[in-house]
C-alpha positions in Angstrom: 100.1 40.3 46.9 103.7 41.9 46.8 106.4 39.8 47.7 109.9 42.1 48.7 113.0 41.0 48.3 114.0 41.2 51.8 111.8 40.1 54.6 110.7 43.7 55.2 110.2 46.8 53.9 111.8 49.6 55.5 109.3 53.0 56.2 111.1 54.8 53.2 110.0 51.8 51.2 106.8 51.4 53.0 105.9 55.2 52.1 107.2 55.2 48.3 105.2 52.0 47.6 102.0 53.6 49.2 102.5 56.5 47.0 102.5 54.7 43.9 99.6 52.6 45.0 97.3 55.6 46.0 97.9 57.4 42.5 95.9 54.0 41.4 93.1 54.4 43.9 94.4 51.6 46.1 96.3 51.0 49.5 98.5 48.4 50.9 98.2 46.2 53.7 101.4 44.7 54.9 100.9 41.4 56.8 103.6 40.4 59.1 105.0 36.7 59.4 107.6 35.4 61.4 110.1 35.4 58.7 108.8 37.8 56.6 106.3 40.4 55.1 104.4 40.4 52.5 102.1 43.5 51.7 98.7 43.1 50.3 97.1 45.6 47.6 93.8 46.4 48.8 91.0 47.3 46.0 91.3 47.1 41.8 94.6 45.1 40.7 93.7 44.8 37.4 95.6 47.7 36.0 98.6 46.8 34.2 100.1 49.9 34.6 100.1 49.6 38.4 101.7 46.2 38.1 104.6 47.1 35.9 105.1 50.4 38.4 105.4 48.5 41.7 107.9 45.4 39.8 109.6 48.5 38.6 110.7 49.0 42.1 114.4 48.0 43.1 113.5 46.5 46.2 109.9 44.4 44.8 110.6 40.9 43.8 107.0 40.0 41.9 103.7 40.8 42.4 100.8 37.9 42.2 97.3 38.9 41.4 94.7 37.6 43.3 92.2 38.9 40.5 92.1 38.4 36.7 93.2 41.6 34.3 90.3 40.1 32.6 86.9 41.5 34.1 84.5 40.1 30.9 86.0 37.1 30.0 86.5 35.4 33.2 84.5 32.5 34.5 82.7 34.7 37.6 81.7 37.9 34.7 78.2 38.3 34.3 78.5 36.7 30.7 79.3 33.3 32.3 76.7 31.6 30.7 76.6 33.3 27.4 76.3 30.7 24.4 77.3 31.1 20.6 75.3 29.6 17.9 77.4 27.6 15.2 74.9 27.1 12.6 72.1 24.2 14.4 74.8 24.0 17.8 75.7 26.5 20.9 79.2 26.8 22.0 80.1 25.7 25.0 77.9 22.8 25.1 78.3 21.2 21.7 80.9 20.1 19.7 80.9 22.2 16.1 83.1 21.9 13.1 84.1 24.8 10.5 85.6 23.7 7.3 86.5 24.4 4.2 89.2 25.7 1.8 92.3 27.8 3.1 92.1 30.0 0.2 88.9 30.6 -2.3 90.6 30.3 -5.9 88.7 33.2 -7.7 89.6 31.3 -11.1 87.5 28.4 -10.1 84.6 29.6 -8.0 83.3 25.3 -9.0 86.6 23.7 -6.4 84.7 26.0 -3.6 81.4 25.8 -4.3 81.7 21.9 -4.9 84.1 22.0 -1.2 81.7 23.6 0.5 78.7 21.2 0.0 81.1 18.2 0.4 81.7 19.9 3.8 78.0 19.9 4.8 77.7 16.3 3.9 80.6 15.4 6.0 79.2 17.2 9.3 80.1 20.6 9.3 78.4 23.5 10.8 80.3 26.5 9.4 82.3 26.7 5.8 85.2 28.7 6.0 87.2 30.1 3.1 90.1 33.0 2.5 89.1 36.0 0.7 92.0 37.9 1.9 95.2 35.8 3.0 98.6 37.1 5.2 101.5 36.0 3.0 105.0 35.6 4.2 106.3 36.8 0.7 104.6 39.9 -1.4 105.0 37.8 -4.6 102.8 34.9 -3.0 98.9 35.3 -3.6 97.5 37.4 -1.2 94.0 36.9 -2.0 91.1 38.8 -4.4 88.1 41.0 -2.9 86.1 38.9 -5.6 86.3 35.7 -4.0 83.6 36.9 -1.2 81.0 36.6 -4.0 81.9 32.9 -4.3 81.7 32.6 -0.5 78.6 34.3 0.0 77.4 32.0 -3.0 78.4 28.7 -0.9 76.3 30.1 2.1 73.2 30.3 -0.2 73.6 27.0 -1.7 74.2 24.9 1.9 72.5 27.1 4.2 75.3 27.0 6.4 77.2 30.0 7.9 80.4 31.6 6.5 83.8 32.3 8.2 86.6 34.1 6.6 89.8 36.4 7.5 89.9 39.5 7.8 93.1 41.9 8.3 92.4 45.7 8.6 89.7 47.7 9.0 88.6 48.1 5.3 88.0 44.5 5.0 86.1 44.1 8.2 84.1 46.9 6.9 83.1 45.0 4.0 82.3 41.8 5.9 80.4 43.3 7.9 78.2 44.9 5.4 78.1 41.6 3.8 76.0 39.8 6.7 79.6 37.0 6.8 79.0 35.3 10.1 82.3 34.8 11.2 85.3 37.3 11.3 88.3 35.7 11.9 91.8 37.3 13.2 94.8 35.5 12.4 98.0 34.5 14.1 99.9 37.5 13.0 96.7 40.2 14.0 96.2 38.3 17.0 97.6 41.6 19.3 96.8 44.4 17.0 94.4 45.5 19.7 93.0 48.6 17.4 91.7 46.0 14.9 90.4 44.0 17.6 88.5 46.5 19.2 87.3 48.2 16.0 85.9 44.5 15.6 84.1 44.7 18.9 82.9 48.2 17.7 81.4 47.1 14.1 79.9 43.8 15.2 78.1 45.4 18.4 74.3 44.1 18.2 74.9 41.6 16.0 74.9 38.1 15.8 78.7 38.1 14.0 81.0 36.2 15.8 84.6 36.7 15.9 87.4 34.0 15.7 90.5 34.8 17.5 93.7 32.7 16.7 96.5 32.5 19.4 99.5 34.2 18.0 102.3 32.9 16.8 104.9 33.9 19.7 101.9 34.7 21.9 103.2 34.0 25.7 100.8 33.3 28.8 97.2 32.5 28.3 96.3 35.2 30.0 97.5 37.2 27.2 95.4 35.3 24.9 92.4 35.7 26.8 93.1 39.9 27.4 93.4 40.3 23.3 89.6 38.7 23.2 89.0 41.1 26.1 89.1 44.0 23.5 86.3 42.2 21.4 84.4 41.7 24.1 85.0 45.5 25.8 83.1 47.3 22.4 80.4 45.3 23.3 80.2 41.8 21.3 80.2 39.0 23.6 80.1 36.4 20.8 84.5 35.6 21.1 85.7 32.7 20.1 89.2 31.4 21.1 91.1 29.5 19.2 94.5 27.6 19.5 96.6 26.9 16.6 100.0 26.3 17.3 102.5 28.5 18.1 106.5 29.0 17.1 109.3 27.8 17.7 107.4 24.8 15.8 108.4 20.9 16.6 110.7 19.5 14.4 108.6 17.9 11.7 105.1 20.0 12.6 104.7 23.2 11.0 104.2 24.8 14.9 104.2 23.2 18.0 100.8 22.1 18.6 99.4 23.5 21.4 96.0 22.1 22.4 96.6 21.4 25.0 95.9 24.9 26.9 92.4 23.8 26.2 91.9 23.2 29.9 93.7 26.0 31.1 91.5 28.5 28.7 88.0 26.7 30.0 89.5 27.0 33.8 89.8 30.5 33.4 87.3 32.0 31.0 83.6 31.0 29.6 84.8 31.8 25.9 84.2 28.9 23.5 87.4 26.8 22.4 88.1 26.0 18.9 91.3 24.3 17.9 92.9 24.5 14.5 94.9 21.3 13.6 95.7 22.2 10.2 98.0 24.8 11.3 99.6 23.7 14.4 100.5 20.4 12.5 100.5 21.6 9.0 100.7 18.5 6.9 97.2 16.6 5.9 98.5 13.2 7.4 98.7 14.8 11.1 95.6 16.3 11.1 93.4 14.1 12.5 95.4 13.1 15.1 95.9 16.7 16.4 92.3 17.3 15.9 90.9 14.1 17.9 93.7 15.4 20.8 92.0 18.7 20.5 88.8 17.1 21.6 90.2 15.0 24.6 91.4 18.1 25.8 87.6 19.5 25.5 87.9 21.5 23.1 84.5 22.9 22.1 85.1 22.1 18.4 87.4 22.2 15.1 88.6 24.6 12.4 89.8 22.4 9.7 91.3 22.8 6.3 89.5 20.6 4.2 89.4 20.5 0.2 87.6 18.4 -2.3 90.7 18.3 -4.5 93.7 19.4 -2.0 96.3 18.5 -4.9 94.6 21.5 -7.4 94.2 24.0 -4.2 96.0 27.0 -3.7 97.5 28.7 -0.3 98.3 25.5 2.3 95.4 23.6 0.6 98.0 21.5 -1.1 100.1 20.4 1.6 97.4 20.1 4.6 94.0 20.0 3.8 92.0 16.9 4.3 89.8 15.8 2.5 86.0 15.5 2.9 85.7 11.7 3.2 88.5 12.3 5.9 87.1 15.5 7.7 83.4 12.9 8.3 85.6 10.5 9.9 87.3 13.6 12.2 84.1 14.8 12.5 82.4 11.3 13.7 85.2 10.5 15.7 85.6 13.9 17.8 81.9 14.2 18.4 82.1 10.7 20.5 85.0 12.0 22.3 83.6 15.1 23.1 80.5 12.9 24.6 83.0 11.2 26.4 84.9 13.7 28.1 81.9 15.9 28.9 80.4 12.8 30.8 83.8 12.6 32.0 83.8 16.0 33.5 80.4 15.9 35.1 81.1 12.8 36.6 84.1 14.3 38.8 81.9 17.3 39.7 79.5 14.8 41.2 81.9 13.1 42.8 
């Protein structure tokens, strides 16, 4: 619908905004009210382009969209009931847990390896470890190619799937060659939209999934949702979303937690919901608190820092990884909440 600034439109205004509509492939409808008009876009919405062309006009207050810009991801798409596997569970529908080490230490393949089977033991379904990792400063580690080997070590010893970072297109190249089961994009690569669809375009057939993180400084949900659109557009269907804080941050948190758009996310899209407390809080102590809030919100499961020695880690490890004994409590504790909340939620649809 576009709302004018004035009650009415007058015929010059009338004709140019029908001119800039039909170069689109849609018309307008104005609808006359007592007070005032408002003018009705009849056929696709969904472009962008369109939108910013009609707000672009001096005498158009706002446009609201009846339909999503999001045609895969939505609730109504024909992928409404698509499932993802996380090791033994399927997401929606099951509460799963990926944990492990922020950063693989290629120095001491034995912290990750050891991690990674504490991790099991404490519940998890997915190990997750940095090969690769964004740093702030170019002095600070950014990571060693060898520390895959050591990951794709810990998937042959547990059984248990593999999730790791990745930041360009050489590096998803070599995951994906490598079988990992879980690419995941980071705050800061959250809208390169030519990495994301390159993703989409490599993992196509496959049973790889793809983590996306909310950006830092990322605005309205629907903007979250349209950056797993690009994923899902090359033709993997197997997107995950997940939340994990965003900037300015709350005094005291490293970000400002924001699990909270859990519901808004699952309102508007099928895509799975994974919520990283480590980084929206950023400091060990926190974590479980963010993470059980995560699940009250319904959040289809955790991405968690967790160590075996957090002290001896390297990356964030030190400051706000849990450790194992901890991440089996989380995990105990956010399974029964997820219970709850899903019998929760079918209880008011029967109502």
């Amino acid at each position: 619908m576009i709302i004018p600034l004035h009650p009415r439109l007058s015929e010059s205004e009338e004709r140019e905004l029908a001119e800039v509509t039909a170069e689109f492939g849609v018309r307008i409808q104005p609808i006359h009210g007592t007070g005032r008009s408002i003018y009705a876009i009849l056929g696709d919405e969904t472009s962008q382009e369109l939108i910013s062309r009609i707000e672009g006009l001096p005498y158009i207050e706002r446009v609201d969209r009846i339909q999503t810009p999001y045609k895969l991801m939505a609730r109504e798409s024909k992928l409404a009931q698509h499932k993802i596997s996380i090791g033994k569970r399927w997401i929606p529908g099951d509460f799963c847990v990926i944990a492990g080490q922020c950063t693989i230490d290629p120095n001491n393949r034995n912290f990750f390896l050891e991690t990674s089977q504490a991790v099991k033991e404490a519940g998890a379904d997915m190990i997750r470890g940095g090969v690769w990792k964004p740093r702030t400063s170019p002095h600070s580690f950014q990571g060693d190619a060898k520390s895959l080997e050591i990951l794709l070590e810990a998937r042959e010893r547990t059984g248990l799937p593999i999730n790791t970072e990745v930041m360009d297109f050489d590096q998803a190249k070599i995951c994906v060659e490598a079988k990992v089961d879980c690419l995941q994009v980071g705050a800061r690569s959250a809208l390169n939209y030519r990495l994301l669809a390159e993703l989409g375009k490599m993992t196509k057939g496959t049973e790889i999934r793809v983590l996306l993180k909310r950006g830092m400084h990322m605005g309205p949900v629907s903007e979250f949702i349209l950056a797993g659109e690009y994923v899902v557009a090359q033709g993997n269907p197997n997107i995950i979303l997940c939340p994990r804080g965003t900037m300015p941050p709350l005094e005291g948190y490293r970000n400002h937690p924001d699990e909270s758009i859990t519901p808004l996310l699952k309102e508007k899209t099928w895509a799975p919901v994974v919520v990283d407390p480590s980084h929206s809080v950023g400091k060990a102590v926190y974590v479980p608190h963010a993470a059980l809030a995560a699940a009250a919100y319904g959040a289809d499961g955790l991405l968690i820092e967790s160590h075996c020695q957090p002290k001896k880690g390297i990356g964030d490890d030190p400051k706000q990884a849990v450790t194992p004994d901890m991440l089996g409590h989380i995990i105990r504790e956010g399974r029964e909440i997820h219970k709850r909340v899903q019998h929760m939620l079918k209880a008011a649809q029967g109502a």
